[in-house]
KEPA-5695 format. One line per field, with one value per residue (C-alpha): x, y, z; residue in one letter; residue number from 1. Coordinates in Angstrom, 2 decimals. Layout:
// KEPA-5695
u = [X/...] $
v = [Y/...] $
w = [Z/...] $
lumlo = [a/...] $
dovex = [NUM/...] $
END
This chain:
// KEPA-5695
u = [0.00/2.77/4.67/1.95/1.47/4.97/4.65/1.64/2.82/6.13/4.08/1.50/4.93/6.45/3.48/3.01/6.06/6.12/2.46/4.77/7.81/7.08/9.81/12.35/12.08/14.19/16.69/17.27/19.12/21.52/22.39/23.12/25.76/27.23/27.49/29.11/31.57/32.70/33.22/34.86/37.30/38.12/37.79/41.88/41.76/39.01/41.65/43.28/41.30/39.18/40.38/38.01/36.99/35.43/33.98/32.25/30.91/29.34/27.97/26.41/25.00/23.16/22.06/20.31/19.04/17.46/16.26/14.29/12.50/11.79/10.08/8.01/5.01/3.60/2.90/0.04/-1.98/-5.36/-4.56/-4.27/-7.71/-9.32/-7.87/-10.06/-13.26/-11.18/-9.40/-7.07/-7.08/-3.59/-3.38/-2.22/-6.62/-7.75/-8.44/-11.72/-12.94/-10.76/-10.43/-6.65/-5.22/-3.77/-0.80/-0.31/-0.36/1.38/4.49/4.43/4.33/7.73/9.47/8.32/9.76/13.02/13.31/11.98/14.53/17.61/17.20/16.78/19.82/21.85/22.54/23.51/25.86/27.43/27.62/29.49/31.90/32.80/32.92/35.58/37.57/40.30/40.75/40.99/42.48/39.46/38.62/35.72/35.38/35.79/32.90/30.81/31.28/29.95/26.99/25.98/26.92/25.10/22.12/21.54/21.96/19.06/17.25/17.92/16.90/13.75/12.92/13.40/11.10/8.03/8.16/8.26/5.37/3.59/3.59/2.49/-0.86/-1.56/-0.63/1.58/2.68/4.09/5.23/7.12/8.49/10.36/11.53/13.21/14.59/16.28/17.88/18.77/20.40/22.40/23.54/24.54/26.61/27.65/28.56/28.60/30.37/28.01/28.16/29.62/27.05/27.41/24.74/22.45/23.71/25.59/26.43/28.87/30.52/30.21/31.88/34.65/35.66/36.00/38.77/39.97/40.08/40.37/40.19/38.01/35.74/34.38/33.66/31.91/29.61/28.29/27.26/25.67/23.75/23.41/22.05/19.10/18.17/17.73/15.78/13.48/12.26/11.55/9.35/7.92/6.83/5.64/3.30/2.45/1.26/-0.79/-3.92/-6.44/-9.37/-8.95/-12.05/-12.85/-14.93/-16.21/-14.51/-14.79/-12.30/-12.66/-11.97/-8.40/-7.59/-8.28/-5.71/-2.90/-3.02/-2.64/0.18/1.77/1.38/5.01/4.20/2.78/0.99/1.29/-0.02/-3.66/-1.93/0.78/-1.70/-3.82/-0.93/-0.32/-4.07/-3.54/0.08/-1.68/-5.66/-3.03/-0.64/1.92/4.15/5.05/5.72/7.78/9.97/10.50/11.75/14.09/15.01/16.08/18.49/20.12/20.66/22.30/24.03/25.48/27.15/28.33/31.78/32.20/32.72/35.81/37.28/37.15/36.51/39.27/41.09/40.88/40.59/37.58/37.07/33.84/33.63/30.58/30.79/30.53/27.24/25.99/25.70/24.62/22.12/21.03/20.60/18.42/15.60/14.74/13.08/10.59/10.08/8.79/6.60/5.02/4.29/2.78/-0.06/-2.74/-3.19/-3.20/-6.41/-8.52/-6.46/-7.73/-11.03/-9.56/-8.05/-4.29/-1.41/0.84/3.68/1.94/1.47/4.94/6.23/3.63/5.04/8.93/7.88/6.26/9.37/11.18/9.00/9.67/13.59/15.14/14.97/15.55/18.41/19.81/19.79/21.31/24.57/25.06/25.10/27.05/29.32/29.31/30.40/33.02/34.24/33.80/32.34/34.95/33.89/30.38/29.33/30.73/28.63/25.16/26.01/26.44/23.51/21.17/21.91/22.16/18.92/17.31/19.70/18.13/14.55/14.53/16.34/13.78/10.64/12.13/12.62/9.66/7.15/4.60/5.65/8.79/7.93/7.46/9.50/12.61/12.36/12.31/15.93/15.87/15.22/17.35/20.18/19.92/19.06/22.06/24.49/23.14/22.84/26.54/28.62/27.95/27.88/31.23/32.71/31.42/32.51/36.27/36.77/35.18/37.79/40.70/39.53/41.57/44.66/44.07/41.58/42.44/41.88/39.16/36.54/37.05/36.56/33.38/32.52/32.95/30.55/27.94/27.80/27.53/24.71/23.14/23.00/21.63/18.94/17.95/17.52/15.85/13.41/12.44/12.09/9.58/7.02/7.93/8.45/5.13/3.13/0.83/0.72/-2.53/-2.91/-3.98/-1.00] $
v = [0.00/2.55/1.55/2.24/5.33/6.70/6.13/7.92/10.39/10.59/11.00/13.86/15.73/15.24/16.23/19.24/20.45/19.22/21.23/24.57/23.53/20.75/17.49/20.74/19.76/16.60/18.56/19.85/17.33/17.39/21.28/20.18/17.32/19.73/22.26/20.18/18.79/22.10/23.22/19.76/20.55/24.35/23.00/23.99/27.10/27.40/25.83/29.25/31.04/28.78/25.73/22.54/22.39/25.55/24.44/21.49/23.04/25.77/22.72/20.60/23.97/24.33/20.88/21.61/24.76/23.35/20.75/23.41/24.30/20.91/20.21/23.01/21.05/20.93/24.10/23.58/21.14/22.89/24.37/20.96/20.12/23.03/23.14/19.48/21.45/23.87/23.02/21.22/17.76/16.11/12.55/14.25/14.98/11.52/10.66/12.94/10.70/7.47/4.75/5.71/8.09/11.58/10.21/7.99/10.28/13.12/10.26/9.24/13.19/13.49/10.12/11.42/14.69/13.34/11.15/13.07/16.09/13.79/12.36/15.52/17.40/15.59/12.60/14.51/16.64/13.72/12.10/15.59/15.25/11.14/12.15/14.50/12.58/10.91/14.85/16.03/12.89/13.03/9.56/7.97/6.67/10.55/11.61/8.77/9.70/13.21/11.79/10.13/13.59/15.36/13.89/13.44/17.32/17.45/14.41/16.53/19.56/18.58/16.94/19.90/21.74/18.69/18.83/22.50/22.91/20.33/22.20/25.12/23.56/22.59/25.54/28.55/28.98/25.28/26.57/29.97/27.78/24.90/27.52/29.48/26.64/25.74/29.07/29.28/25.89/27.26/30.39/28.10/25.80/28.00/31.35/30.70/26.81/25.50/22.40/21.00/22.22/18.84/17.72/19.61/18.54/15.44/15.20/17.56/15.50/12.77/14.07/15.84/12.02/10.56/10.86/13.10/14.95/12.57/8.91/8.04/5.82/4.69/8.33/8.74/5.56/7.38/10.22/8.66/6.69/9.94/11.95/8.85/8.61/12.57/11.94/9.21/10.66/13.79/12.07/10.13/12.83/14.69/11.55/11.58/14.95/15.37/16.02/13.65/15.66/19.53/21.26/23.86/26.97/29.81/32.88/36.60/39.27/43.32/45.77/46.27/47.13/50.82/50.96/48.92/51.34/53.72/52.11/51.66/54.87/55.35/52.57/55.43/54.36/50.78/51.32/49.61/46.83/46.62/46.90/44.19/42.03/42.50/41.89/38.60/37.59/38.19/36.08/33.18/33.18/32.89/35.22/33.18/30.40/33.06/33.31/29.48/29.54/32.44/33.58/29.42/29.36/32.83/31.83/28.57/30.07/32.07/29.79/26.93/28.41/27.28/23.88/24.33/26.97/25.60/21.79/21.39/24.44/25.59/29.41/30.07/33.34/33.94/37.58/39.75/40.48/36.95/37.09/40.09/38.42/35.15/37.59/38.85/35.79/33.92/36.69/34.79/32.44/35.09/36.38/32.65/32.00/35.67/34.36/30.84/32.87/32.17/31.72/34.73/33.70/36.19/39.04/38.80/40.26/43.69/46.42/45.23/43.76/41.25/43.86/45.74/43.00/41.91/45.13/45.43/42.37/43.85/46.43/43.92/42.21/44.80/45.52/42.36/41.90/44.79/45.23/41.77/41.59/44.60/43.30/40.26/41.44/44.04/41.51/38.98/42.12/42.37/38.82/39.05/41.82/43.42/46.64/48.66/46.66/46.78/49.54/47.45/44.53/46.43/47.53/44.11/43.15/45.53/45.56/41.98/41.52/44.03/42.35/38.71/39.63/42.01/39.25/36.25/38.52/39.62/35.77/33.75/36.53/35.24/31.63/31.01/28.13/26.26/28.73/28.10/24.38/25.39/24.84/28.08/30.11/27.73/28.69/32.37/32.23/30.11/32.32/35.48/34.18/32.39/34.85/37.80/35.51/33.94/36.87/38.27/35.32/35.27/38.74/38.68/35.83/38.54/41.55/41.20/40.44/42.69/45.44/48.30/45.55/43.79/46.47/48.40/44.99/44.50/47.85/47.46/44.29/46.37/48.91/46.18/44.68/48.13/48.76/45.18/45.63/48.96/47.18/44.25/46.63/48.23/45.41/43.61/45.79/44.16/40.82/40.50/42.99/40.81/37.40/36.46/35.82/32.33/30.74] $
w = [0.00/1.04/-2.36/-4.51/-2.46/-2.65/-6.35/-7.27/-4.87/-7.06/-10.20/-8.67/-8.16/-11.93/-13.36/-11.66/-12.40/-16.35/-16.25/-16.33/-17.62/-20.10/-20.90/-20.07/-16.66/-17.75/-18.50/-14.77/-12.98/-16.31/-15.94/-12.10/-13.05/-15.67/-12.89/-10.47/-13.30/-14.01/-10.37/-10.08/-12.47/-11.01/-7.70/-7.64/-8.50/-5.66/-3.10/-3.84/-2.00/0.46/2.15/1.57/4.93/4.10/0.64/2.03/5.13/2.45/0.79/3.77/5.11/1.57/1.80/4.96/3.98/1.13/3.56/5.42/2.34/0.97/4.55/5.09/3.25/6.45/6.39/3.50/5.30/5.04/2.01/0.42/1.80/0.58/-3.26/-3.44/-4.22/-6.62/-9.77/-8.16/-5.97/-4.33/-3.00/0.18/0.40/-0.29/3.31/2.84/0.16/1.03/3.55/4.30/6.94/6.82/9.00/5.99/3.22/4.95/5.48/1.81/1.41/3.36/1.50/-1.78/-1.45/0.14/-3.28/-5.76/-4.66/-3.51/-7.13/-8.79/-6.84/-5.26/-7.05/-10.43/-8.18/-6.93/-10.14/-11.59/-9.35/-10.10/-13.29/-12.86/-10.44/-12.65/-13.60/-10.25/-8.21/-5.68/-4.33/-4.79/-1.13/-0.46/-2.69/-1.46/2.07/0.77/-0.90/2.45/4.33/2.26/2.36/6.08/6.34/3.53/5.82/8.74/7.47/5.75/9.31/11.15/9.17/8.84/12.64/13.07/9.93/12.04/15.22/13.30/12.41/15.65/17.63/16.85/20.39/20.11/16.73/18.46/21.22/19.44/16.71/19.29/21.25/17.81/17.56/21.29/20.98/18.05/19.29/22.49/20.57/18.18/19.95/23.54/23.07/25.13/23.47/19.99/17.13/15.71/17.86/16.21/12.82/13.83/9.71/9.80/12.56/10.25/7.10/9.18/10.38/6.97/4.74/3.11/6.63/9.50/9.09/12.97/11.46/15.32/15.20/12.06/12.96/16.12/14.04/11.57/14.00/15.76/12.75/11.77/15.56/14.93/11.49/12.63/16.09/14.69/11.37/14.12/16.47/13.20/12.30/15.51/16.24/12.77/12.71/11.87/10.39/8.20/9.38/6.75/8.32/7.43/9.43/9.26/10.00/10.63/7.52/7.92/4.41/4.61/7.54/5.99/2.65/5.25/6.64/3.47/1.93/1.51/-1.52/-3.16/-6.59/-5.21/-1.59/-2.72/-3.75/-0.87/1.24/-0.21/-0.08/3.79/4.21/2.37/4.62/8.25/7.43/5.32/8.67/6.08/7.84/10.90/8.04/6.15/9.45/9.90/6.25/6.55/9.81/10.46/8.04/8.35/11.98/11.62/8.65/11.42/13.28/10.82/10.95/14.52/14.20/11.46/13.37/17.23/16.46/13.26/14.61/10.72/10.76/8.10/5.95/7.01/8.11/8.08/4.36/3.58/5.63/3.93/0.83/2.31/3.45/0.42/-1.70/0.74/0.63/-2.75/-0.32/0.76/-2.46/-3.40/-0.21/-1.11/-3.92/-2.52/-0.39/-3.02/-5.96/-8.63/-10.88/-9.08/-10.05/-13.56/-11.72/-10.96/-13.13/-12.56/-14.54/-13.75/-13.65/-11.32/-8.98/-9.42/-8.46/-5.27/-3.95/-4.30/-2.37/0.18/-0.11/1.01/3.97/5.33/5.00/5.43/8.87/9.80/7.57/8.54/12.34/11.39/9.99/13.15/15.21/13.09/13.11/17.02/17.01/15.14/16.44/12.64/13.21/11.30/7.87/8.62/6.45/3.17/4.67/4.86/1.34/0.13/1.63/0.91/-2.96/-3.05/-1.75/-4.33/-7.05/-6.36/-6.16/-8.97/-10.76/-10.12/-10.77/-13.71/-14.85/-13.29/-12.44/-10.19/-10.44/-8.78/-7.59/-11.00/-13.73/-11.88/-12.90/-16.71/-17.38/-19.90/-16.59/-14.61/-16.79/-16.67/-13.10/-12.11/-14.13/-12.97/-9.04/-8.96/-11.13/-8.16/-5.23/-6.16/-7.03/-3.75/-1.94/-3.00/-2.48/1.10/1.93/1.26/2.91/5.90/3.88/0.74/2.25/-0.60/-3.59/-2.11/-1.26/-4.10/-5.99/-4.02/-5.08/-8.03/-8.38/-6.19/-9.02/-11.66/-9.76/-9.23/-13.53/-13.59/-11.11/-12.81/-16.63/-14.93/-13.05/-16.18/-17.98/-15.76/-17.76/-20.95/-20.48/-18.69/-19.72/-21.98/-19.69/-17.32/-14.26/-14.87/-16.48] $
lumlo = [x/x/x/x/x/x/x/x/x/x/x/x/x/x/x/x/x/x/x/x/x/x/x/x/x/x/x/x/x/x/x/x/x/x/x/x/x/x/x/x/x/x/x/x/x/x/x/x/x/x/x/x/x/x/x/x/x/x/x/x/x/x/x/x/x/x/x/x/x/x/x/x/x/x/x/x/x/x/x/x/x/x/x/x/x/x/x/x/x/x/x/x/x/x/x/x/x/x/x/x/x/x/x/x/x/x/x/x/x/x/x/x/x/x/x/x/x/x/x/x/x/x/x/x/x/x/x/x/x/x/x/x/x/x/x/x/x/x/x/x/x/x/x/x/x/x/x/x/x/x/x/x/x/x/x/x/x/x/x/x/x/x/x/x/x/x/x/x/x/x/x/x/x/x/x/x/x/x/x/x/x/x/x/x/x/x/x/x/x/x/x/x/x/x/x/x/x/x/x/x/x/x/x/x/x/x/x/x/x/x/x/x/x/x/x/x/x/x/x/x/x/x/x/x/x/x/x/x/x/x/x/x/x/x/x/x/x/x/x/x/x/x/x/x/x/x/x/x/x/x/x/x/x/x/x/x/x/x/x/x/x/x/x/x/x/x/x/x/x/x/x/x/x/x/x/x/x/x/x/x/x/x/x/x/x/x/x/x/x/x/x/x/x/x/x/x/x/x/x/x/x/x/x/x/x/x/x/x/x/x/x/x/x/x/x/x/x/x/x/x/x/x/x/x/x/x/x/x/x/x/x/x/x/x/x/x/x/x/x/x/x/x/x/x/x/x/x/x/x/x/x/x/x/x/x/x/x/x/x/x/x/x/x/x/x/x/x/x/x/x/x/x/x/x/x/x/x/x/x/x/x/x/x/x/x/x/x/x/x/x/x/x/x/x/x/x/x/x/x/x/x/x/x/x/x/x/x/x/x/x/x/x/x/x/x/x/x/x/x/x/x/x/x/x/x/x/x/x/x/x/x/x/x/x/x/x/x/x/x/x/x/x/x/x/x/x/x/x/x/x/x/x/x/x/x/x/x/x/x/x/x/x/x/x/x/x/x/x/x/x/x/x/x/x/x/x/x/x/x/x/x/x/x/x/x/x/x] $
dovex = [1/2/3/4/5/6/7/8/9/10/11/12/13/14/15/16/17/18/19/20/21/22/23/24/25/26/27/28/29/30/31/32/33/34/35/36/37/38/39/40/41/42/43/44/45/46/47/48/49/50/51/52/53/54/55/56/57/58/59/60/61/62/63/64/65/66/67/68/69/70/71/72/73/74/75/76/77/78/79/80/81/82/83/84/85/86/87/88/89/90/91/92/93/94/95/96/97/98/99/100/101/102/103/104/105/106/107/108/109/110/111/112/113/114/115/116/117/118/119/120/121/122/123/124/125/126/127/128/129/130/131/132/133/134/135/136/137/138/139/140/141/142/143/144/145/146/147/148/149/150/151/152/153/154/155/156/157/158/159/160/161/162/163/164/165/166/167/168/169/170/171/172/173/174/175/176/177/178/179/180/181/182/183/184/185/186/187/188/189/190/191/192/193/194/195/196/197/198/199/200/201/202/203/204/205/206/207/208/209/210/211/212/213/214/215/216/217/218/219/220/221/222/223/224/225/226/227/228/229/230/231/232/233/234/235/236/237/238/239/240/241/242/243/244/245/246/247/248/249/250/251/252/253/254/255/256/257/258/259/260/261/262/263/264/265/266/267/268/269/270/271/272/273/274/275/276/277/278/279/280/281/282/283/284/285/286/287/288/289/290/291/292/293/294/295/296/297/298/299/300/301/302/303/304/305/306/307/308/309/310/311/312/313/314/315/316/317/318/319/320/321/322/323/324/325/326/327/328/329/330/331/332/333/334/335/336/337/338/339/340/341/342/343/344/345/346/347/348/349/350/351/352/353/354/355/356/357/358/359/360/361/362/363/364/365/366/367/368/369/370/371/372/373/374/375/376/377/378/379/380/381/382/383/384/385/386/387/388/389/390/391/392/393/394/395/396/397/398/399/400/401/402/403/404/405/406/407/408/409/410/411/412/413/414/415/416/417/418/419/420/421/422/423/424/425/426/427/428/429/430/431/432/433/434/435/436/437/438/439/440/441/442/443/444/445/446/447/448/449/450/451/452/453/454/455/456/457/458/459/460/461/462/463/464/465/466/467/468/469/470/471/472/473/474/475/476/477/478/479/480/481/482/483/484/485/486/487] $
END
């Protein structure tokens, strides 16, 4: 029963993507084994500049934040039950009309998803990089023992996130308390060195005991067993908690649009539409789910350095720079949950156009990140006792952020969620996401050593990005100006 399950589940999930992208979405897990290939092969020229201790921590840490995203299907329980009397139906429903259980379909939700995107990712990625091994003398034991690292930080991650979605549906004070236990327990092991932050992900432990770094293997065992303990008691307690019926009611709320196009009024021409859009974020409860997705990862983001620099004694790069434009190219995240409120149909009621609603939800976009951004790199800054170099840090990250957001409304327009898996958008937006972010990266590495060269460099790149934004912005018009609202 599962089996069959899993694979309609598996299925559901290809054809909705192949609904926006067509058999392009083939073509996906290709451009990710050609992209690991080619970083394979420069993977020397990287050394330059960043140790691999520092390389693969980037990597797990992205494999975990992409975990946190994967996971947060939890978070679209009801909505799921409602879209059955719509145009659209999920197997995730079927207990309303079926003998069979939410706990059941909500599992085959979380095993489908860890499949469908450990297929789609990670295995091409992995399969880049044996491919360029005899080029680069890495070991295949060595990559392997990525593979497996790797994917319990995406296991781990995408754990994290069920349980936490979980406890949203059930009760956002649960939902406030165990999301700010998580960050306390970071900032305790990561800051304060409370305890080792492997315990929280026990597969960094794991990959740091392998070869080519250490060679404890008894080590590496008690992590792994560590990090699928972790995994299974927190799927379990997620199964466990669900909910077994999705009431749908009716409820009513006080006209509050008048006073949040008030509130916005700074949105000028756009403050109907801003304010609309706020209207929609507070009745959804989206933005406590917004949060989860964002605030999560900036935080542990924050402290991943720790266990390099105290546990390996390896001094990382990672100064408050680096975090600025860490900073910045998250807030894509928000932009695609802002656009995963509701759907858009309805829009083709009023007198709007898609740019227009594209450009209200920038705006809302930059309501919502600025000042939690901005607060996270002072006190990354405080930290690090990197207060002198924090006004290049706030620069990267407030252009950054503009430069990403502009950047994926300007490609996928009100479907992020789907356009980015049409490899023609893929492309541009991997090329026009890595190009800055590397450069950014590299030069944030030599600022201490280099300070002149560097941060005029970074400049230099900030002014680039700035033109970029600017054509992009203007350009939103054209490209969309003639598409619906119900493609």
């Amino acid at each position: 029963m599962m089996r069959t399950l899993i694979r309609l589940m598996l299925k559901e999930e290809l054809r909705t993507h192949t609904t926006y992208s067509g058999q392009r979405f083939f073509t996906f897990p290709i451009v990710v084994f050609i992209f690991a290939l080619i970083l394979a092969l420069f993977m020397e020229r990287l050394l330059v500049e960043a140790s691999l201790s520092q390389l693969m921590l980037l990597a797990l840490a992205s494999a975990f934040i992409y975990g946190i995203g994967v996971g947060s299907f939890g978070f679209m329980g009801r909505q799921y039950i409602e879209k059955r009397y719509g145009t659209q139906n999920y197997i995730v429903a079927m207990p309303s009309l079926l003998p069979i259980t939410y706990r059941k379909t909500f599992l085959g939700l979380y095993i489908r998803d860890s499949i469908f995107y450990i297929l789609l990712v990670l295995v091409p990625a992995v399969a880049g990089l044996l491919v360029a091994s005899p080029f680069t003398g890495f070991k295949i034991t060595s990559i392997l023992f990525f593979f497996v690292a790797a994917v319990l930080s995406f296991q781990i991650g995408t754990s994290i996130s069920f349980f936490g979605s979980i406890l949203y549906n059930r009760s956002s004070l649960a939902f406030i308390t165990f999301t700010s236990v998580l960050i306390a327990l970071v900032i305790l092991g990561g800051a304060l060195k409370v305890f080792d932050i492997q315990l929280i992900v026990p597969a960094l432990g794991f990959e740091f005991s392998l070869p080519p770094f250490a060679a404890d293997y008894q080590s590496a065992l008690l992590f792994l067993t560590v990090s699928l303990a972790m995994i299974f008691a927190l799927i379990g307690l997620s199964i466990a908690l669900m909910k077994f019926n999705f009431i749908v009611r009716d409820s009513r709320h006080e006209s509050i649009l008048p006073k949040y196009i008030e509130m916005f009024s700074l949105s000028k021409s756009y403050k109907n539409l801003v304010g609309k859009e706020f209207v929609d974020l507070r009745r959804s409860g989206t933005i406590g789910k917004m949060s989860f997705s964002f605030i999560l990862p900036l935080v542990f983001l924050s402290f991943t350095s720790w266990f390099v620099n105290t546990g390996l004694g390896i001094e990382v790069g990672f100064n408050t720079v680096f975090y600025g434009a860490m900073v910045g190219f998250l807030g894509v995240l928000l932009y695609s949950w802002l656009n995963n409120v509701d759907s858009a149909d309805y829009y083709s009621l009023i007198p709007v156009t898609v740019p227009q609603v594209i450009r209200a939800r920038l705006i809302v976009f930059l309501f919502l990140t600025l000042g939690i951004s901005t607060a996270f790199v002072v006190i990354i800054s405080i930290m690090n006792n990197e207060v002198d170099i924090l006004w290049l840090a706030l620069l990267v990250m407030f252009i950054t952020s503009i430069y990403m957001v502009v950047m994926t409304a300007y490609l996928t327009g009100l479907r992020t969620n789907t356009f980015l898996f049409d490899m023609g958008i893929m492309g541009r937006f991997a090329i026009m996401s890595f190009l800055p972010d590397v450069c950014l990266t590299i030069l944030s590495f030599s600022l201490r050593t280099d300070p002149l060269f560097s941060a005029s460099s970074i400049i230099l790149v900030l002014a680039i990005l700035i033109g970029t934004t600017i054509i992009l912005l203007k350009g939103i018009e054209t490209k969309w100006r003639r598409t619906g609202f119900d493609i």
